[in-house]
C-alpha positions in Angstrom: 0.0 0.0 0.0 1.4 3.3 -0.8 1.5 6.0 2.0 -0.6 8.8 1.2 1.0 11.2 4.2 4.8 12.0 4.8 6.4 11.4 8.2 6.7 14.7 10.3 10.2 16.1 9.2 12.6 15.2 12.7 12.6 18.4 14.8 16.2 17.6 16.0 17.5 18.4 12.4 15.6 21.8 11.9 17.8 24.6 12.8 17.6 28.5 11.8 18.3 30.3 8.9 20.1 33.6 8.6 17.2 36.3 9.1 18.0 40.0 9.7 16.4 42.5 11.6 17.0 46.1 13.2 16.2 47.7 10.0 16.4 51.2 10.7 15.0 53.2 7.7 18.6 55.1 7.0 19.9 53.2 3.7 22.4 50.8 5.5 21.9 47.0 6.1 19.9 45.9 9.1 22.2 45.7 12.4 21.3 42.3 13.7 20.7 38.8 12.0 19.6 35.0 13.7 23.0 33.6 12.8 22.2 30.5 10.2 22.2 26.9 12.0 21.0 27.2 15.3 18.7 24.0 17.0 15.4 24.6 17.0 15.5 23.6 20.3 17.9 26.2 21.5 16.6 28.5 19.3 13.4 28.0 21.6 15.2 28.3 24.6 16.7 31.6 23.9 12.8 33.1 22.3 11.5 31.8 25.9 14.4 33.8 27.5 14.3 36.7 25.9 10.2 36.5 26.2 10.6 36.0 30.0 12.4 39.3 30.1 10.1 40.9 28.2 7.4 39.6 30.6 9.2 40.5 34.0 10.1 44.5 32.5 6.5 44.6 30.9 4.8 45.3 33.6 7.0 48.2 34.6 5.8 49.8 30.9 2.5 49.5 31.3 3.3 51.4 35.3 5.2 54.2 33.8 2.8 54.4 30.6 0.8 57.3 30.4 -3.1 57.0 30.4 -3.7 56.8 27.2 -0.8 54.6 26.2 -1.9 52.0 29.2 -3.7 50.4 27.0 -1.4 49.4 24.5 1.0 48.9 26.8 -1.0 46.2 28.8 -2.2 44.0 25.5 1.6 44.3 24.4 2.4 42.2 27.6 -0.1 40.3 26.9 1.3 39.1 23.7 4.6 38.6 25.0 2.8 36.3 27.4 1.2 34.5 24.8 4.1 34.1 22.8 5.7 32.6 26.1 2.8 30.2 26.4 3.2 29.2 23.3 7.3 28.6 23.2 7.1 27.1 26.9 4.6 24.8 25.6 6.8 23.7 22.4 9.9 23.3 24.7 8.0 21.2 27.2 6.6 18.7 24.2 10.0 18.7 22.6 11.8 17.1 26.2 8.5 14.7 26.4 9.0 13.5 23.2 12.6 12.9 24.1 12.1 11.1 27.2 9.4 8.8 25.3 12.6 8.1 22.7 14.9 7.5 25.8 12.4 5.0 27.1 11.4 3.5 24.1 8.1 4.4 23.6 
């Protein structure tokens, strides 16, 4: 019988590719870059770093905000929160599925 669906692609063989940013409008190349050929796990690990950071200074910003920028200030922190949800979550299914290949399962 021939298999209709691929296998999932092994998520301990992705790793990052080369993607600038920092642009800054004034005709010269962007500043930064995601060097080329990190893990995807440790590229998670450093988003869930930096997104913790974001989360523990956030609520400073929204503090020091001004009334009317409160607002936006508060659902920024909430995205960062989400975005750390979301990365945690990735992070902790990535070391499950490694225990489950440790074990055998």
């Amino acid at each position: 019988m021939k298999k209709i669906v691929p296998d999932p692609p092994d998520f301990h063989l992705l790793q990052t590719t080369e993607t600038p940013f920092g642009l800054c409008d004034v005709g010269h190349p962007p500043l930064f870059a995601v060097r080329a050929g990190i893990n995807l796990e440790d590229a998670l690990v450093h988003a869930g770093l930096y997104l913790k950071c974001a989360s523990l200074t956030g609520p400073l910003m929204v503090e020091q905000a001004s009334e009317s920028g409160r607002g936006f200030a508060q659902a920024t922190l909430h995205s960062v929160e989400m975005a750390k949800a979301l990365v945690d979550a990735l992070l902790d299914s990535l070391e499950q599925q490694s225990l489950d290949a440790a074990k055998g399962r």
